[in-house]
Structure formats: C-alpha cells, structure tokens
C-alpha positions in Angstrom: 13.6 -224.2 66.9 11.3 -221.4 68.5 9.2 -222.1 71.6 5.6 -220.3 71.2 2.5 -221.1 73.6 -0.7 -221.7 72.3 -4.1 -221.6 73.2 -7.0 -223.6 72.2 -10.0 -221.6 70.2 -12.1 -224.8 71.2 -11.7 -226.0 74.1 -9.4 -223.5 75.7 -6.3 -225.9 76.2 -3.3 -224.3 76.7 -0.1 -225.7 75.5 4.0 -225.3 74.0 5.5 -226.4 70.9 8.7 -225.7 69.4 8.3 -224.4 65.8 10.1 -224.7 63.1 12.8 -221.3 62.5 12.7 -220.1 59.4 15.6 -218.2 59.5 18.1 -221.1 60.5 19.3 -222.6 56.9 19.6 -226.2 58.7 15.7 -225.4 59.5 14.9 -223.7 55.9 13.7 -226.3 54.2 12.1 -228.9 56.2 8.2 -229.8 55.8 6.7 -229.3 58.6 2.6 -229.8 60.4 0.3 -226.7 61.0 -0.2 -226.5 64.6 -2.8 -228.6 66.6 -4.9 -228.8 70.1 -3.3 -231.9 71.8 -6.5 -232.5 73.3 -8.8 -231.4 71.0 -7.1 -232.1 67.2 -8.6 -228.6 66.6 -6.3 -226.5 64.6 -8.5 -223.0 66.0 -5.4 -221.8 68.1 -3.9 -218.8 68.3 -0.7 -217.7 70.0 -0.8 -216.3 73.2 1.5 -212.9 74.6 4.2 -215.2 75.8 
C-alpha cells in the first residue's frame, strides 16, 4: 500500500488514504475505488506535495 494525501477540489477537505501499489504482485491485480472526499463524495481531488 502507498500513503498519499489529498485535497478536496470542492470543499477543500483535506485527507490520507492508502492506495493500492501497483508494483507489488500481491497488489497487481486487485479492483480497486477511484478516490473520494469523505465529506463531500466529490471525486475533484487532487494530490497534494506530501
């Protein structure tokens, strides 16, 4: 798993979630969600420098 921080396009939220590592074979071929506010449900984020 890789940790990235977010931020909210919307409603400026900022938040963590671990994402999935393509890299890692266990990790390779799992389904995985597209990234959402938890606040908001908006899926306008965008990573932040950290």
């Amino acid at each position: 798993m890789i940790v990235k921080e977010f931020i909210c396009q919307r409603c400026g939220h900022r938040f963590v979630v671990e994402l999935l590592d393509r890299k890692d074979p266990d990790e390779r071929d799992r389904l995985g969600s597209p990234v959402c506010c938890p606040k908001c449900r908006s899926q306008f984020v965008e990573v932040t420098g950290r």
